[in-house]
PANUSE-632059 format. One record per residue (C-alpha): x, y, z. Coordinates in steps of 0.5 Angstrom, whole numbers. Layout:
<recs>
rec u: X; v: Y; w: Z
...
</recs>
This chain:
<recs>
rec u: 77; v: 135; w: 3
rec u: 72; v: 130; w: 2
rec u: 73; v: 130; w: -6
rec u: 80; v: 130; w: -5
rec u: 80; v: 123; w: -1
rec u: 76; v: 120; w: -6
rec u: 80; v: 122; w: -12
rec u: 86; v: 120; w: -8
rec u: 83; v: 114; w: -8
rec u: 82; v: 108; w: -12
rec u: 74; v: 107; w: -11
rec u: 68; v: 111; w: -15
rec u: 62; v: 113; w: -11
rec u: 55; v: 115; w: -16
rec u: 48; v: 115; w: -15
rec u: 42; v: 115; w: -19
rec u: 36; v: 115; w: -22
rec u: 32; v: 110; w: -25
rec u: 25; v: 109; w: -28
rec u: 22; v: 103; w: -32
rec u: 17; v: 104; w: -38
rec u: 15; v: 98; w: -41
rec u: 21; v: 92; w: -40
rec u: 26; v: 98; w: -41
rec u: 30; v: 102; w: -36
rec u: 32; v: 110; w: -37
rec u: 38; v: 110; w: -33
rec u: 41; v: 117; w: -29
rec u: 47; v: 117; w: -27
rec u: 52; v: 122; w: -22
rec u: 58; v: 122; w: -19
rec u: 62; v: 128; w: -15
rec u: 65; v: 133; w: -18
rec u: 72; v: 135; w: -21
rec u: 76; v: 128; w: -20
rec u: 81; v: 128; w: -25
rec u: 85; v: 122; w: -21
rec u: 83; v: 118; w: -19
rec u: 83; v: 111; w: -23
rec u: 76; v: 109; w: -23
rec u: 73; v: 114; w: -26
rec u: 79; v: 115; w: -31
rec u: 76; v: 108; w: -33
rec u: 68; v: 111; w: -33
rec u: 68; v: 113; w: -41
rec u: 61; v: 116; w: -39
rec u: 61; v: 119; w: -33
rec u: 60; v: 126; w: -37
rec u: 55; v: 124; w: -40
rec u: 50; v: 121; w: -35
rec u: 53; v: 114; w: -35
rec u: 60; v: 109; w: -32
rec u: 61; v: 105; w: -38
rec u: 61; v: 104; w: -45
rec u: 58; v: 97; w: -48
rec u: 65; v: 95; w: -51
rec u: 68; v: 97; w: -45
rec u: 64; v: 92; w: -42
rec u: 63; v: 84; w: -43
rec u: 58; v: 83; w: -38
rec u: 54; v: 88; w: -39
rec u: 48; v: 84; w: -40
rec u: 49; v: 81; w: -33
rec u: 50; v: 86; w: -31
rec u: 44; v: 89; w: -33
rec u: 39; v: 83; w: -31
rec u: 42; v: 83; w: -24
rec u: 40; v: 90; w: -23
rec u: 33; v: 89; w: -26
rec u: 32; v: 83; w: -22
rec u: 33; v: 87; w: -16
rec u: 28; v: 92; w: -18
rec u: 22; v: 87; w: -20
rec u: 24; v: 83; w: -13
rec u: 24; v: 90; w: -9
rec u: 31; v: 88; w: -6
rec u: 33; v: 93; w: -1
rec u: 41; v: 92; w: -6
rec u: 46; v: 87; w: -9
rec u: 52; v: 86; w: -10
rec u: 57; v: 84; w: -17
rec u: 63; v: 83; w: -19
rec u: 64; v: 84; w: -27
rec u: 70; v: 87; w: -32
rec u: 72; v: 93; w: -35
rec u: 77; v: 94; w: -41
rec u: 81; v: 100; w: -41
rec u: 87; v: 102; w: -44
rec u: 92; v: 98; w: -40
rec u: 88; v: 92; w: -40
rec u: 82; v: 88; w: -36
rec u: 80; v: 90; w: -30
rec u: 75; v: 87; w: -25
rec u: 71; v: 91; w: -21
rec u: 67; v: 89; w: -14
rec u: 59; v: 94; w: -14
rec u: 55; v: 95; w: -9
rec u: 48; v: 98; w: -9
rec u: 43; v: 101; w: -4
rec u: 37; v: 102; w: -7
rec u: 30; v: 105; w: -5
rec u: 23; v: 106; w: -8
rec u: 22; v: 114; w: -11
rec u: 15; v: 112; w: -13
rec u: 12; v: 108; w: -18
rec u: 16; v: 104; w: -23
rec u: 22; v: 109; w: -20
rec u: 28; v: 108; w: -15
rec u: 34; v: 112; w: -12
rec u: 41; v: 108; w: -13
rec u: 47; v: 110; w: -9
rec u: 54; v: 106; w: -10
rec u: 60; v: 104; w: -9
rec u: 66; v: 101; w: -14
rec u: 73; v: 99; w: -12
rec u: 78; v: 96; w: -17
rec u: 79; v: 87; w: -14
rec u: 84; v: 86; w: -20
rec u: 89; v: 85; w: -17
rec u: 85; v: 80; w: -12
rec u: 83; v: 77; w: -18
rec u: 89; v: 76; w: -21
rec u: 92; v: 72; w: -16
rec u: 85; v: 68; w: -16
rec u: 86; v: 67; w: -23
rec u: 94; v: 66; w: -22
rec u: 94; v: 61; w: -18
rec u: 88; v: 57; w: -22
rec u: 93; v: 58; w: -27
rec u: 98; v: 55; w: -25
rec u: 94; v: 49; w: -22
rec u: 92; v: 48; w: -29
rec u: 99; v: 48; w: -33
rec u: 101; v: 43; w: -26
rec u: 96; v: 39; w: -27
rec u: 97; v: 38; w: -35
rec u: 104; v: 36; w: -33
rec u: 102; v: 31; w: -27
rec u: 98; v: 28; w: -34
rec u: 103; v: 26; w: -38
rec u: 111; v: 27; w: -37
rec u: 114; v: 25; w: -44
rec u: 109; v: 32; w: -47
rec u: 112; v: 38; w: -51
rec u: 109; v: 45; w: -47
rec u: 110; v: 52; w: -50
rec u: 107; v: 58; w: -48
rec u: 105; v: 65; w: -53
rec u: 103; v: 71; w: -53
rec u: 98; v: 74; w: -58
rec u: 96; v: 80; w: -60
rec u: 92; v: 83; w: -65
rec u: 86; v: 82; w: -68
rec u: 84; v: 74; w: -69
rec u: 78; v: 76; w: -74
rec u: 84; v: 78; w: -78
rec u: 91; v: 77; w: -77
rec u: 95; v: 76; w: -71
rec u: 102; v: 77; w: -68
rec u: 104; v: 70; w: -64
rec u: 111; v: 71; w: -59
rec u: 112; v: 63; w: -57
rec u: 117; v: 61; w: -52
rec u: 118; v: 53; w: -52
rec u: 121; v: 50; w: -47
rec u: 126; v: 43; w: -47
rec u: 123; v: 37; w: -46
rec u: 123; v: 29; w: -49
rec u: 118; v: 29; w: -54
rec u: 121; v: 35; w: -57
rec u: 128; v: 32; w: -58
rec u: 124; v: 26; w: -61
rec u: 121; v: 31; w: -66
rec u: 127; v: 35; w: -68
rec u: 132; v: 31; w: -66
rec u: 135; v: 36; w: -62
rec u: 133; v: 42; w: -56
rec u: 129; v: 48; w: -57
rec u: 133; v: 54; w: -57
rec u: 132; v: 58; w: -50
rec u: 129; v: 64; w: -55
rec u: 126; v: 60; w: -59
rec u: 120; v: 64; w: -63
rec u: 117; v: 58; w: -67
rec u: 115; v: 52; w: -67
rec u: 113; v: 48; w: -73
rec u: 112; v: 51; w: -81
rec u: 108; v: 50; w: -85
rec u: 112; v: 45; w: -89
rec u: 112; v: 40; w: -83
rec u: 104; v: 40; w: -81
rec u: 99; v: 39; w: -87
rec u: 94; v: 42; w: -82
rec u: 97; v: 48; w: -82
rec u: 91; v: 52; w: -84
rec u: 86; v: 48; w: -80
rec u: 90; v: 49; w: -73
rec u: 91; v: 56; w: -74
rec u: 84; v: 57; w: -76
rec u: 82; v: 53; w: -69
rec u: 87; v: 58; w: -64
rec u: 84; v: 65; w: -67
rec u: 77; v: 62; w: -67
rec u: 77; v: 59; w: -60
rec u: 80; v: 67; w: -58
rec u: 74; v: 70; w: -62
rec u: 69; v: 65; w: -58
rec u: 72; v: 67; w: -52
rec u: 73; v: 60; w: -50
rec u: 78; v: 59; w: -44
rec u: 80; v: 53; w: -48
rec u: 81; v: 48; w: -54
rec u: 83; v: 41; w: -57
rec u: 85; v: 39; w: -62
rec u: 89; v: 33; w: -66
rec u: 94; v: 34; w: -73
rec u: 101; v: 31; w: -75
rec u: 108; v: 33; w: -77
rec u: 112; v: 29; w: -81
rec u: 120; v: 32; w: -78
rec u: 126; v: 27; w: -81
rec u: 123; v: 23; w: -85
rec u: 118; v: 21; w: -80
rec u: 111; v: 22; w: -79
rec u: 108; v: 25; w: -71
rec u: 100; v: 24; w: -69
rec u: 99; v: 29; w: -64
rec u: 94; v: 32; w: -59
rec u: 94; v: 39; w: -57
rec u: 90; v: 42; w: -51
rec u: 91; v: 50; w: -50
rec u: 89; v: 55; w: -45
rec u: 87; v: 62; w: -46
rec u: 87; v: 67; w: -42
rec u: 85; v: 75; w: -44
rec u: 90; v: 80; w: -41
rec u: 89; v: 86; w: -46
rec u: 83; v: 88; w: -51
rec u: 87; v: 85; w: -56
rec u: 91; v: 81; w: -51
rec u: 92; v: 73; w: -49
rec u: 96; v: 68; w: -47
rec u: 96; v: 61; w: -49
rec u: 99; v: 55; w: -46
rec u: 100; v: 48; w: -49
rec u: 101; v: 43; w: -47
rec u: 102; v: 37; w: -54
rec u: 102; v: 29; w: -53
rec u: 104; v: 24; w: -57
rec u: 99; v: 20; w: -59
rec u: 102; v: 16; w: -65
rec u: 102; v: 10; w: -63
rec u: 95; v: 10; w: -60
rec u: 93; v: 11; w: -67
rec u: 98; v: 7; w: -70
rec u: 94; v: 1; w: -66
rec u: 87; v: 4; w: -69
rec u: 89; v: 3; w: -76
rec u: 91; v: -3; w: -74
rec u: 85; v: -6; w: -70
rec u: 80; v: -2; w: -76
rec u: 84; v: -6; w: -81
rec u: 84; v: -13; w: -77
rec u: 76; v: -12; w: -76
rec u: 75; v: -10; w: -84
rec u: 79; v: -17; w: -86
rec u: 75; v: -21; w: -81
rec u: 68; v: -18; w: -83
rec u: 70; v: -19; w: -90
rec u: 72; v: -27; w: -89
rec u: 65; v: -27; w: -85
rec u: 61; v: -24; w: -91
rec u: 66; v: -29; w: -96
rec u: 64; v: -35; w: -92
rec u: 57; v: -33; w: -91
rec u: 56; v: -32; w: -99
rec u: 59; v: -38; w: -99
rec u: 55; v: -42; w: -94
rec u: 49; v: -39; w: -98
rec u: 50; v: -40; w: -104
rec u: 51; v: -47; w: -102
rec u: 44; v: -48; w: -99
rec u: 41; v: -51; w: -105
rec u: 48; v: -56; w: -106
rec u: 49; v: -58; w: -99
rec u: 39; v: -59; w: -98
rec u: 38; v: -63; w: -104
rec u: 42; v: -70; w: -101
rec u: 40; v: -69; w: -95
rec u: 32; v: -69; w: -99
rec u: 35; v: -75; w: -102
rec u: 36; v: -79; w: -97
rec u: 30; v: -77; w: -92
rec u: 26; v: -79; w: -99
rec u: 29; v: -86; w: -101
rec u: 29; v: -87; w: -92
rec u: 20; v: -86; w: -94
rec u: 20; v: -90; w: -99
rec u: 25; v: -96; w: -96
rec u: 19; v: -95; w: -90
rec u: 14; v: -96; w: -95
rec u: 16; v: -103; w: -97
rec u: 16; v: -110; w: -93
rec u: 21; v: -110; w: -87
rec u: 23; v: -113; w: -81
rec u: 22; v: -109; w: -75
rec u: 28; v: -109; w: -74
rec u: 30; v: -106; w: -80
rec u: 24; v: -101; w: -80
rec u: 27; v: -98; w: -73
rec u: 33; v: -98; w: -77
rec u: 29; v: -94; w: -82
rec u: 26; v: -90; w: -77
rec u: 32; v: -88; w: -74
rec u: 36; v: -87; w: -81
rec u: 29; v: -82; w: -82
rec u: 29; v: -79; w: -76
rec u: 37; v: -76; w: -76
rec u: 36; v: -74; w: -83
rec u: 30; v: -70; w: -80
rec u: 34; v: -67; w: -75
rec u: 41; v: -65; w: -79
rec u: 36; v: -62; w: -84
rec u: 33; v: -57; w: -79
rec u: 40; v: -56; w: -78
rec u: 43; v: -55; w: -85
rec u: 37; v: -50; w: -86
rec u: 38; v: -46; w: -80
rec u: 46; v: -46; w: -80
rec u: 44; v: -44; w: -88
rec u: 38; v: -39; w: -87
rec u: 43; v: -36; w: -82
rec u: 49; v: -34; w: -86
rec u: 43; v: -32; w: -92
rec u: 42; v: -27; w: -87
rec u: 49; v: -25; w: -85
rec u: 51; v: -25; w: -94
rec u: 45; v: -20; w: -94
rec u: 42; v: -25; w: -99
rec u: 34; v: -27; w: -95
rec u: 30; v: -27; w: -100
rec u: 21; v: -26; w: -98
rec u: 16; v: -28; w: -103
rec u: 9; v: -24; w: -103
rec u: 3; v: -28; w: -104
rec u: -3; v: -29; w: -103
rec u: -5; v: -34; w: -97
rec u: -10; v: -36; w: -92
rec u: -8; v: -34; w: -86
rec u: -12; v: -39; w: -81
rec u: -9; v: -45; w: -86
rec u: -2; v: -43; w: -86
rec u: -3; v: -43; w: -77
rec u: -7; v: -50; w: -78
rec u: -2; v: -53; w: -83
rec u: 4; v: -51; w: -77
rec u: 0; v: -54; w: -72
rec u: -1; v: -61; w: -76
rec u: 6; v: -62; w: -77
rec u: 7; v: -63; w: -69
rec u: 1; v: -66; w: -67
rec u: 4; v: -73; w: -68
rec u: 11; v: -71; w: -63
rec u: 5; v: -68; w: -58
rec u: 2; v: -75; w: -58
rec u: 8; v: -78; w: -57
rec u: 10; v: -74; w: -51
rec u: 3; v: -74; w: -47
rec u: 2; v: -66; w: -48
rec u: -4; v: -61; w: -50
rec u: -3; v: -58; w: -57
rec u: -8; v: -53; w: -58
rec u: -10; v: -47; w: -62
rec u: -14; v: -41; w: -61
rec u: -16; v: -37; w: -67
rec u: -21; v: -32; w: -67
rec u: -27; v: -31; w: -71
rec u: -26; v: -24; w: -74
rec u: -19; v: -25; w: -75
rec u: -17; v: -24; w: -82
rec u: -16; v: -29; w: -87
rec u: -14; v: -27; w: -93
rec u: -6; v: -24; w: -93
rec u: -2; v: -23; w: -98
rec u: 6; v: -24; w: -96
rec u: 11; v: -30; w: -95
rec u: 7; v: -35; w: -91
rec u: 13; v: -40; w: -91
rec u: 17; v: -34; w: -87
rec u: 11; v: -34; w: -83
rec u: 10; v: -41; w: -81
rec u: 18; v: -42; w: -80
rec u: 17; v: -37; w: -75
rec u: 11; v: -42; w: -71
rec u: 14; v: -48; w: -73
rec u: 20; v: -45; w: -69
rec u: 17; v: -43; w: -63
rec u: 12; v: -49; w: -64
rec u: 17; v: -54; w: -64
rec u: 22; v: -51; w: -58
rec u: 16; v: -51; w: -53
rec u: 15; v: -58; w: -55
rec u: 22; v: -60; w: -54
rec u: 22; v: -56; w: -47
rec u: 15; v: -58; w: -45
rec u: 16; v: -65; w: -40
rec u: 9; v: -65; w: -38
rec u: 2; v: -60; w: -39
rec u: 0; v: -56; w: -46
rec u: 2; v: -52; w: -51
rec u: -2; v: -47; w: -54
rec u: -2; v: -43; w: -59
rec u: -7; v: -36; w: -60
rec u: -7; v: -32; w: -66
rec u: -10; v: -24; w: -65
rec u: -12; v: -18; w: -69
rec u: -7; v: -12; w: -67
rec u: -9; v: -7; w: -71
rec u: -12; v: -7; w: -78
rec u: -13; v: -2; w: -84
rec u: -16; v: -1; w: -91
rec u: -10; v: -4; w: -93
rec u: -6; v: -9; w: -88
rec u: -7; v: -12; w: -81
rec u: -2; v: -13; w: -76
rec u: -4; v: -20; w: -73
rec u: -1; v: -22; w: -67
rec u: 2; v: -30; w: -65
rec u: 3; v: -34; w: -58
rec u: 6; v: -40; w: -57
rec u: 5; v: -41; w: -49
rec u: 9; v: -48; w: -46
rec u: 9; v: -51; w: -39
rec u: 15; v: -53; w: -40
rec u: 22; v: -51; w: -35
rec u: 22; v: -44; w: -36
rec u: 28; v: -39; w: -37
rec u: 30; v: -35; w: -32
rec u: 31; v: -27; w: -33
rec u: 39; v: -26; w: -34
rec u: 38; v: -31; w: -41
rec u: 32; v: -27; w: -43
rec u: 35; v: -22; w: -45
rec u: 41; v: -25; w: -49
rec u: 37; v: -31; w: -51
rec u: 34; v: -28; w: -59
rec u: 43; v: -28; w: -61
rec u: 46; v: -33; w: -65
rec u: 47; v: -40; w: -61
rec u: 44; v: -38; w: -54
rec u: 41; v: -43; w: -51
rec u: 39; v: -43; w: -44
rec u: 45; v: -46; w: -41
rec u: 51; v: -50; w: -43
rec u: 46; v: -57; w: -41
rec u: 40; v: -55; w: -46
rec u: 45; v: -57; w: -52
rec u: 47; v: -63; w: -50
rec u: 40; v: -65; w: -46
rec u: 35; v: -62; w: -52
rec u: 40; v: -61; w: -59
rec u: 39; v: -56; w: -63
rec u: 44; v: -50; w: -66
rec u: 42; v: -43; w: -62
rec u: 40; v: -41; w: -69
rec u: 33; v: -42; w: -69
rec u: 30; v: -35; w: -64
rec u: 36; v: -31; w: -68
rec u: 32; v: -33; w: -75
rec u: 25; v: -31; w: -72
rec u: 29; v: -25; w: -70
rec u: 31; v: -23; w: -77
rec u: 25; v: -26; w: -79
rec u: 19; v: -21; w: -76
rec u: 24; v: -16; w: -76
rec u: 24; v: -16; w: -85
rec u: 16; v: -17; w: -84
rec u: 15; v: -11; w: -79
rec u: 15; v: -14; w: -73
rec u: 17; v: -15; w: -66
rec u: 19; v: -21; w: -62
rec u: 20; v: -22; w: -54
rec u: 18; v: -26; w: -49
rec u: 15; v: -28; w: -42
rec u: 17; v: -33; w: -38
rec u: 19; v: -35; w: -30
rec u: 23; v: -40; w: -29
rec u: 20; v: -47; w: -27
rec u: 13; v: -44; w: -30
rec u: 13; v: -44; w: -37
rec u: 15; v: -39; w: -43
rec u: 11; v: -35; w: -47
rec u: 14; v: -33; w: -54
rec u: 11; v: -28; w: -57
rec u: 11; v: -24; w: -64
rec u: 7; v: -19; w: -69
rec u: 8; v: -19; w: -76
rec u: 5; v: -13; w: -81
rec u: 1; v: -16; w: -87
rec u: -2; v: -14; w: -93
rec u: -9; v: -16; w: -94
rec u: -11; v: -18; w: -100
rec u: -15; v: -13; w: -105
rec u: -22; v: -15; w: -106
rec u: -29; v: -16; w: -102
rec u: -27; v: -19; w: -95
rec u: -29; v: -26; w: -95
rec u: -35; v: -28; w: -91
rec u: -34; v: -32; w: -84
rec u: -37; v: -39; w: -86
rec u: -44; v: -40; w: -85
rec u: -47; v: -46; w: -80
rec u: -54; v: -43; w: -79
rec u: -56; v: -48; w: -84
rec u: -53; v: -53; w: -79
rec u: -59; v: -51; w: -74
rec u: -54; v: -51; w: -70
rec u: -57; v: -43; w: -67
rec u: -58; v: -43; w: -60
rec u: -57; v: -50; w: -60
rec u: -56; v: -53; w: -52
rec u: -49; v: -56; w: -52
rec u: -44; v: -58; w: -47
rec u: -36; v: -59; w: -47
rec u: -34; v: -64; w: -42
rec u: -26; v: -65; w: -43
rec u: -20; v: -65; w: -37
rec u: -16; v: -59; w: -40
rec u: -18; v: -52; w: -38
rec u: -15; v: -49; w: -45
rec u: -19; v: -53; w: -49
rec u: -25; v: -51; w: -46
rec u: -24; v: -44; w: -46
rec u: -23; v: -45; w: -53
rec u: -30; v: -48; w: -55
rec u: -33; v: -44; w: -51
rec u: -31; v: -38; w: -55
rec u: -31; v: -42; w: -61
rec u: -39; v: -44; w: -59
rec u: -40; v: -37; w: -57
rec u: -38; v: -35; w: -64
rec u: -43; v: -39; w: -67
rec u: -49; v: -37; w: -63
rec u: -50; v: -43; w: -59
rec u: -51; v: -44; w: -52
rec u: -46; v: -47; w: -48
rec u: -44; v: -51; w: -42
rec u: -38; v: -54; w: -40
rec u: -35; v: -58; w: -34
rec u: -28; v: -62; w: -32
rec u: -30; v: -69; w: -32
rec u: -36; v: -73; w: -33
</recs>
């Protein structure tokens, strides 16, 4: 009686043993008895055979198995799953619970229980179906849906019945309405693509992916159609799937892209025109400039008035200022045309630094600040590389912490960071007590004409090139360049530069012993505390003893 229940039913009872050896397990199965009715059992390929299911009936087979492994190794008294089962009339999905009980090392008696949840599932997957179609239609009401059914093997060939339902962007392709038995959609004629969209669709199936993506044209009447396609795929069968695809046009969307790609084109190759032109014309448009900066100096040698000398002096002065100008507008546009050319020649790098310094001490005079400069004694000097690159950068950063700087110091400070056999990466500072940047403008401030704000033009002058060079610059000498500052404290402007080191014996810091200046008793006395600090280093580097104070 109890037999005949169960093959009446639609539920499969088994049992069995199982024993680990090594990280396999050896599984035997069991089930009742003369069932010959009873579906799930007719979907057990190997329940003669001491097993259930055969590895292709079974896509999640390996699931399966690591759910039940881990079970054993966790010593879980059962589990439960859910998996499919392809049989001859389709997929069904099978709900599994399992009581399992130790037999002795390494083994286990199992007892379960399978009932077909297919019908369950197909509503599941209905309703998520159906809710997926919704919500493609609720994206885009001018769209083109069809449905297909396919069959075969998608590795070879494969049998597509399509059905295409009326909509606005169809008439819009072909002029009229799809027929309501319609089993085709494009030809190969109207798709250049054809091919790739077709190995798209069988690749998805292959790959068991629940959907796809994908973009082609149709040239239909004369006119050509951008459109994207998005399909899902449901398996139904072994060797059985339904498609559902939603298409969207997308021909203006790319009509717009080609139009905006060739409107950037043209505006980068006016850039580049104008910048080659601007760069070609450095040598044109600097040599007047020269001119009237050298005729002003020679005028200001001669016997004037004063009132003609401040004429003098104004005239120099402005041509001074324009020059800078030109050549960080000139110095700019090289960079954009590509055309920035680096010397590499031998130079004292102690000298390039003290060369830039010399050039502002007289505007630090005038402005009652502290220039100063900290040069270590173990820096190396002899560099090979574009010294006039380099003490563009220091004059740049000099000079902008002069401009900013009402009142205080400017110290410049220069590092060894690292060194080889071959090169040096030498660091450089430039510290102000000037009015500071505040943080939102840090991070924009190395672009191309930024300034601090909109007054800093019109207060200080300056075109908002100056950092974007220095970028630029120890960018192309491998290096970095930041900054460090709070507003109302002062700036630190920092970079690094890789420079090569010249061949040869390095040369020799200079001597003083013969000075009998070793152990010497010396005292500084100045009322800048950086100025002390670095005599003292400076005092300390050549061996004497020193002492220093504020004032007098």
């Amino acid at each position: 009686l109890i037999l005949d229940t169960i093959d009446r039913s639609n539920i499969l009872l088994w049992w069995a043993r199982v024993s680990r050896r090594g990280s396999e397990y050896d599984w035997k199965i069991s089930t009742p008895p003369r069932i010959h009715d009873n579906p799930i059992y007719r979907l057990a390929a190997l329940v003669d055979q001491g097993g259930l299911w055969k590895d292709e009936q079974a896509p999640d087979n390996e699931r399966t198995k690591r759910v039940s492994a881990e079970a054993f190794t966790s010593g879980a008294g059962g589990y439960q799953q859910e998996f499919r089962i392809i049989g001859s009339d389709g997929v069904h999905w099978l709900a599994e619970e399992v009581l399992i009980r130790p037999a002795g090392p390494n083994e286990w008696n199992l007892a379960g229980v399978v009932v077909d949840v297919t019908k369950r599932r197909e509503a599941e997957e209905s309703r998520r179906t159906t809710e997926r179609q919704l919500e493609h239609l609720i994206k885009g009401a001018d769209c083109l849906l069809w449905q297909a059914y396919v069959t075969g093997d998608p590795a070879k060939e494969v049998d597509w019945q399509m059905y295409v339902l009326p909509s606005v962007l169809y008439r819009t392709i072909f002029g009229v309405d799809s027929a309501p038995n319609q089993g085709t959609l494009w030809t190969r004629e109207m798709v250049p693509e054809w091919d790739q969209i077709n190995r798209a669709s069988r690749q998805a199936i292959i790959e068991g992916r629940q959907e796809y993506d994908q973009e082609f044209h149709v040239v239909s009447r004369g006119q050509t159609f951008y459109l994207h396609e998005n399909t899902s795929i449901t398996r139904i069968a072994p060797d059985r799937w339904s498609l559902v695809g939603v298409i969207v046009d997308i021909t203006r969307l790319k009509e717009t892209e080609k139009e905006l790609a060739r409107a950037r084109d043209a505006a980068l190759e006016s850039s580049r025109i104008k910048s080659e032109f601007l760069a070609n014309m450095s040598h044109e448009i600097r040599t007047p400039m020269n001119g009237v900066i050298g005729m002003t100096g020679l005028l200001l040698d001669t016997d004037l008035s004063p009132v003609q000398r401040e004429y003098a002096d104004t005239i120099r002065n402005s041509a001074d200022s324009l020059l800078t100008i030109i050549n960080d507008i000139l110095d700019f546009s090289k960079i954009e045309a590509g055309k920035l050319t680096f010397e590499i020649l031998d130079f004292d790098l102690v000298e390039a630094v003290e060369g830039a310094l010399d050039m502002f001490a007289e505007r630090a005079r005038q402005k009652g600040i502290e220039l100063a400069c900290e040069i270590p004694a173990n820096l190396p000097r002899r560099l090979r590389g574009d010294s006039g690159r380099l003490r563009q950068v220091i004059t740049n950063l000099i000079g902008n912490a002069i401009k900013f700087t009402e009142k205080g110091e400017v110290v410049v400070r220069v590092s060894k960071d690292e060194e080889t056999d071959t090169d040096a990466v030498i660091g450089f500072s430039v510290k102000d007590t000037g009015v500071g940047i505040p943080p939102e403008i840090q991070e924009r401030l190395f672009q191309s004409f930024t300034q601090a704000d909109a007054s800093t033009t019109r207060k200080f002058g300056g075109t908002g090139l100056g950092l974007a060079i220095s970028k630029q610059l120890v960018e192309k000498m491998g290096g970095k360049i930041g900054v460090r500052s709070e507003p109302g404290v002062g700036a630190t402007f920092w970079f690094t530069a890789r420079l090569e080191k010249q061949p040869g014996p390095a040369e020799p810091a200079p001597s003083i012993y013969f000075r009998d200046l070793f152990d010497l008793r010396v005292l500084v006395v100045d009322d800048n505390a950086t100025n002390r600090q670095i005599l003292r280093h400076q005092l300390f580097a050549w061996k004497m003893q020193k002492g220093s104070a504020g004032t007098g």
